[in-house]
C-alpha positions as CSV (number, residue, x, y, z in Angstrom):
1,X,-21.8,24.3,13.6
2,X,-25.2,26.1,14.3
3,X,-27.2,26.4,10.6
4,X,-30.1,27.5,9.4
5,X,-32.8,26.5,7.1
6,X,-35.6,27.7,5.5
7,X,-38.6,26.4,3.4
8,X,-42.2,27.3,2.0
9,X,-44.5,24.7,2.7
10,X,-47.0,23.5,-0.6
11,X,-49.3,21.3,1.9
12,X,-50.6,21.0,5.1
13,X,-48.2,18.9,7.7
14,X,-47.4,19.0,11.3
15,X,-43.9,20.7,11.5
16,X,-42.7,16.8,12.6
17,X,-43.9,15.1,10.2
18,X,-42.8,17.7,7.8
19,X,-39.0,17.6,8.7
20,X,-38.9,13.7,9.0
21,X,-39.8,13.7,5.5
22,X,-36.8,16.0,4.6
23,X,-34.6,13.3,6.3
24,X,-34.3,15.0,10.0
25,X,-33.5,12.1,12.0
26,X,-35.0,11.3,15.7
27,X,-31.8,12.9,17.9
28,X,-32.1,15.6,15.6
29,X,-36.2,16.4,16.1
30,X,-35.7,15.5,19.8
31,X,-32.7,18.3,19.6
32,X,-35.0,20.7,18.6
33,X,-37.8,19.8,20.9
34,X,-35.8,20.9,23.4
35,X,-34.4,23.5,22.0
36,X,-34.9,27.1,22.3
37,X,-36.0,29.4,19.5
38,X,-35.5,26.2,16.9
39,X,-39.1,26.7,15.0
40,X,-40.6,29.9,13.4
41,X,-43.6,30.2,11.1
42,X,-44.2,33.0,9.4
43,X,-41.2,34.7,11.5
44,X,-43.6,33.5,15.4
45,X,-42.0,30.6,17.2
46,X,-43.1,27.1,17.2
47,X,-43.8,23.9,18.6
48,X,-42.9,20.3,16.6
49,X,-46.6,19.7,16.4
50,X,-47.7,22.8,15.2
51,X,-49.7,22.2,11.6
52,X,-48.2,24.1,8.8
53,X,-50.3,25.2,5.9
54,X,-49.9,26.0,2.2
55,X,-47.7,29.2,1.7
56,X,-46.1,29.2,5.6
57,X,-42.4,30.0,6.0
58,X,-40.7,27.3,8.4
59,X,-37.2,28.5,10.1
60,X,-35.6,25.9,11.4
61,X,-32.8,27.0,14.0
62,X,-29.8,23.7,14.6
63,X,-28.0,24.4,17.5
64,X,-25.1,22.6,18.6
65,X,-25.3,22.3,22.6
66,X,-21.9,20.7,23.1
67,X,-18.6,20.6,21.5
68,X,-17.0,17.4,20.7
69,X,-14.7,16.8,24.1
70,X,-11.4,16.2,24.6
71,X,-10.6,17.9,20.5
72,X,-7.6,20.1,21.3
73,X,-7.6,23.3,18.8
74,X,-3.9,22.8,16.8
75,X,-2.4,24.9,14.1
76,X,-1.4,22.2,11.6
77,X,-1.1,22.1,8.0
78,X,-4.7,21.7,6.0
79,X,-5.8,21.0,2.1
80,X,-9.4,22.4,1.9
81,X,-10.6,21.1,-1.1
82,X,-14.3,22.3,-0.6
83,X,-16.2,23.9,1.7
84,X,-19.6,25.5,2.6
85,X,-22.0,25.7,4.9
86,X,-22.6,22.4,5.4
87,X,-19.7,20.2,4.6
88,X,-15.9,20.3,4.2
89,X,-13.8,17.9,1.6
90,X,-9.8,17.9,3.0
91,X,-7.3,16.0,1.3
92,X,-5.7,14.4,4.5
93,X,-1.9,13.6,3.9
94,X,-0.2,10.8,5.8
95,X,0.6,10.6,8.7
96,X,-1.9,12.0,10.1
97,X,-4.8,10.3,12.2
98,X,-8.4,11.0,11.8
99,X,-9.4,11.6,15.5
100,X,-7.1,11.7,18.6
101,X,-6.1,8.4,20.8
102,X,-4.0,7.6,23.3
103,X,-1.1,7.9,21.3
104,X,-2.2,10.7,19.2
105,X,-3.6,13.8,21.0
106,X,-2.9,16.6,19.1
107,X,-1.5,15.3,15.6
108,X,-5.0,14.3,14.2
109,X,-7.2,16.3,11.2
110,X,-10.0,16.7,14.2
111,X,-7.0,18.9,16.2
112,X,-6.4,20.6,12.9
113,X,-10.3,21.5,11.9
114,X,-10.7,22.5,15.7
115,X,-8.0,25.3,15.2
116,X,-9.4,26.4,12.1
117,X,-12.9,26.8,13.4
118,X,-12.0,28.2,16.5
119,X,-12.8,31.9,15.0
120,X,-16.8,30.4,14.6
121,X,-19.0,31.4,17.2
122,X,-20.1,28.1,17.5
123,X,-19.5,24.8,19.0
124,X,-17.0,22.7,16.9
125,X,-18.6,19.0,16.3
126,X,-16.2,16.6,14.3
127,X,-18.3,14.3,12.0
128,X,-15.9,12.8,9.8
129,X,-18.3,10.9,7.3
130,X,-15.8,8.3,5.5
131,X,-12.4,7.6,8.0
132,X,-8.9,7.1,6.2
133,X,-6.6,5.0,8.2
134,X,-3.5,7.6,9.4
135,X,-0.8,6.6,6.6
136,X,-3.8,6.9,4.1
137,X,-3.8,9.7,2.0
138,X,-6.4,11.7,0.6
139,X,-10.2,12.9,0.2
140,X,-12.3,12.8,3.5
141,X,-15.7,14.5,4.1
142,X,-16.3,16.2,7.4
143,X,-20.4,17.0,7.9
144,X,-20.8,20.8,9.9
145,X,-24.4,20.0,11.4
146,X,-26.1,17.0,12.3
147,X,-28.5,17.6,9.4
148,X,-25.9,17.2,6.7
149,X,-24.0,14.0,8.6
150,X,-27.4,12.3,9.2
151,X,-28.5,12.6,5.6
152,X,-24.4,12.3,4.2
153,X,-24.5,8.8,6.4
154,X,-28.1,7.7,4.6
155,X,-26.4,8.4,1.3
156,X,-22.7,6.3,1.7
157,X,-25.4,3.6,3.4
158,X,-27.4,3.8,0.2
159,X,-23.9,3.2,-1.9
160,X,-24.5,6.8,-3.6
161,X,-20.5,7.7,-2.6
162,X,-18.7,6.6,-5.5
163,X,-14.6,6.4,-4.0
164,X,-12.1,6.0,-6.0
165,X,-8.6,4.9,-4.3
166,X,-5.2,4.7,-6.2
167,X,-2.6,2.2,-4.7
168,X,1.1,0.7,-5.9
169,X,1.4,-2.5,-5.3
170,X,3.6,-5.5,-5.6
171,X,4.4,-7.3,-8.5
172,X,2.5,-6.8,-11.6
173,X,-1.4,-8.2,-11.3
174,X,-3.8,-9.2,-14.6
175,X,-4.9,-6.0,-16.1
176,X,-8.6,-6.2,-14.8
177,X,-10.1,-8.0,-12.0
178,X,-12.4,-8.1,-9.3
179,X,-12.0,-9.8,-6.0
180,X,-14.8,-11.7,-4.2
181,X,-13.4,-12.6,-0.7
182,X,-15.1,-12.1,3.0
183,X,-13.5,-10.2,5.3
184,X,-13.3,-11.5,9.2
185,X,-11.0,-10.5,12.2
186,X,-7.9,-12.0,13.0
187,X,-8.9,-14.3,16.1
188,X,-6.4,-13.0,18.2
189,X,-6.4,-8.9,17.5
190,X,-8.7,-5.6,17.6
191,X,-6.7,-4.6,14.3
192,X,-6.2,-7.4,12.0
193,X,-8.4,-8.1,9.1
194,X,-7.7,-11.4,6.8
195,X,-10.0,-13.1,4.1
196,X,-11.9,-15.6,6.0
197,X,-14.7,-17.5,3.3
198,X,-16.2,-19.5,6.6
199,X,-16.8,-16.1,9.4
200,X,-16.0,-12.9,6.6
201,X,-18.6,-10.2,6.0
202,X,-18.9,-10.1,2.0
203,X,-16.7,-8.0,1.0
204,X,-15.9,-6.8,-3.1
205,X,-12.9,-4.9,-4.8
206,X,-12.7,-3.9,-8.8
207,X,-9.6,-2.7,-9.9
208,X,-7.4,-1.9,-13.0
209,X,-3.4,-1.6,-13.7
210,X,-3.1,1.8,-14.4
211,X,0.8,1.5,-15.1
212,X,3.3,-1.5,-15.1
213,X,6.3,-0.3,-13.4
214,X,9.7,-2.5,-13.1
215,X,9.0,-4.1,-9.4
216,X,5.8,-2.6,-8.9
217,X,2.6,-1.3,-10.3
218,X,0.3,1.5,-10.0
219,X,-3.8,0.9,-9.9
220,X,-7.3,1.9,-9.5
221,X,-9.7,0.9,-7.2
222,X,-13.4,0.7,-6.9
223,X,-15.0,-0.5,-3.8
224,X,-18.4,-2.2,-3.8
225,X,-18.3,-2.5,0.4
226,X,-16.7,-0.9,2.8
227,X,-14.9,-3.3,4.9
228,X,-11.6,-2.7,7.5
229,X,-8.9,-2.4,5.4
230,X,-10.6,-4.0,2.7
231,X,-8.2,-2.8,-0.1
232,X,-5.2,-4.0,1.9
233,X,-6.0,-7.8,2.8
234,X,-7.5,-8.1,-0.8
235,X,-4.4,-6.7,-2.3
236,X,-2.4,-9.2,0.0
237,X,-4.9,-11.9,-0.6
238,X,-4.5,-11.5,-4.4
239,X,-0.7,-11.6,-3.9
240,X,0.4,-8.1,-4.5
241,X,0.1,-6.2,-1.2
242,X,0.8,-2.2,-0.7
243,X,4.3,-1.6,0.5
244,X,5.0,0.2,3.6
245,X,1.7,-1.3,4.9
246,X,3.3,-2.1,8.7
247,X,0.0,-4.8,9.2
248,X,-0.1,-7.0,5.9
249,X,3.4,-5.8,4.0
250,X,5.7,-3.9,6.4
251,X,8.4,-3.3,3.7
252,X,9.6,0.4,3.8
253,X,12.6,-0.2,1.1
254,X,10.7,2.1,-1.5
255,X,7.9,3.7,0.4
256,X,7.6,4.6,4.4
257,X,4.1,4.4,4.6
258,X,1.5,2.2,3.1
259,X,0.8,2.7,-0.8
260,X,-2.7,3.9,-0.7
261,X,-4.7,6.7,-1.6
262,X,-8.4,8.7,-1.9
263,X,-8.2,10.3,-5.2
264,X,-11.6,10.9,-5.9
265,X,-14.8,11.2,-4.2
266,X,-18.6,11.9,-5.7
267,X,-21.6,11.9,-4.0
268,X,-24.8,14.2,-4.1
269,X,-24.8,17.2,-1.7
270,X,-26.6,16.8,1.3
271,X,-28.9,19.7,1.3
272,X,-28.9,20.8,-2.4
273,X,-29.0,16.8,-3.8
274,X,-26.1,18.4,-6.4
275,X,-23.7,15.7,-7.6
276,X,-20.4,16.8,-6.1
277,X,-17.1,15.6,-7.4
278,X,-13.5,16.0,-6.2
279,X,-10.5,14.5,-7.7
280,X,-6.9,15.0,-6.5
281,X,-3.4,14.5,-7.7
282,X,-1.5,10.9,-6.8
283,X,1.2,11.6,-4.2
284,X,4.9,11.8,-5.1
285,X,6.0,8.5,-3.3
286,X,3.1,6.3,-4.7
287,X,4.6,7.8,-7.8
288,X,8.2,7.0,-7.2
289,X,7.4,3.1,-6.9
290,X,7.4,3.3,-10.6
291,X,10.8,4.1,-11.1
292,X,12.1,1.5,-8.4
């Protein structure tokens, strides 16, 4: 999406130099180099270099050039949670990929955001900042300029996302625990994660029993890393895996997709530096695990 922004400048800077303080990455400054009508000061148009002085006004113009290809515009269901000018929060239910593939072309939340931003007079960009795998439910944060993703990406590499995932599981676990256990590729797949201590990336998990349930129980986790399916191997690795998971527990007696879900998200606002927060309801089949 194309976005404005505006600031009054307290000392003297190149316009550059300026902006790659604020967080404007390179692709971004080399965007607007070459860029039309991207820089005003004091409402007359600009170079990069220009110097800016105490008391100017700086414009600065993003323009997206190209829309992301092969995204086809689809009218399917959508739960905005938030949304403004520079980012939107959707609770993605299952079934439902991130982006399109091979094997899923127009089912995906990219197909869905396309249609809904088709009435914008501006390019539509998918920047999905944090991906849910397709039978993961839940909050996901899509960036609308490259401004907001480039600093949204600085902040989940800083660890200022806090996400906090619900999950039924197998059996009944110890009330509290944290698990410590490197995550590595299975040797022989593109997909398959297991805990390897020799070849694994570090990888750590916190979580609590939220509710005992006859055969299985309900909990909360906190990640400290971000690792493939991290939450599923160390589940499985633990000895209580998510149900319906097709990869690491493909039982679909109780539950037809895999047990997992984004409840909660907080993170500061990429342009404003507010603390955002965003909490959603558990889903009705993680739920029903309970009673089985």
């Amino acid at each position: 999406m194309n976005r404005t922004f505006e600031y009054q400048i307290n000392e003297e800077n190149t316009i550059r130099d300026f902006l790659k303080k604020k967080g404007y990455s390179k692709p971004i400054l080399t965007s607007i180099k070459y860029s039309d009508c991207s820089l005003f000061v004091n409402e007359k148009p600009a170079m990069l270099f220009h110097t800016l002085k105490p008391n100017d006004t700086l414009r600065v113009n993003i323009k997206e050039a190209f829309p992301s290809e092969h995204i086809l515009p689809v009218n399917l269901p959508l739960s905005i949670v938030f949304e403004d000018e520079d980012l939107i929060v959707v609770n993605k239910p299952a079934n439902m990929p991130i982006h399109p593939s091979i094997k899923n072309y127009d089912n995906t939340l990219a197909n869905a955001l396309a249609y809904y931003y088709a009435k914008e007079d501006s390019p539509f960009v998918f920047r999905c900042m944090n991906r849910l795998d397709k039978d993961t439910t839940g909050l996901t944060v899509i960036a609308k300029n490259p401004f907001s993703a480039a600093i949204l990406s600085r902040s989940m590499k800083n660890r200022e996302f806090i996400r906090i995932y619900y999950a039924g599981v197998k059996g009944h676990p110890l009330k509290v625990g944290t698990i410590q256990a490197p995550i590595a590729r299975e040797s022989d797949s593109i997909i398959t994660r297991k805990v390897d201590y020799e070849n694994g990336q570090p990888a750590i998990t916190h979580y609590e029993v939220i509710t005992y349930g006859v055969n299985y129980s309900l909990i909360k986790l906190k990640l400290e890393t971000g690792r493939t399916h991290q939450i599923r191997v160390h589940m499985k690795h633990l000895g209580h895996p998510l149900p319906g998971d097709f990869i690491y527990c493909p039982d679909f007696t109780d539950i037809k997709r895999q047990a997992l879900h984004a409840k909660s998200l907080s993170f500061p606002h990429p342009i404003t530096g507010k603390q955002l927060y965003f909490d959603t309801d558990i889903p009705a089949d993680i739920m029903h695990l309970l009673e089985c």
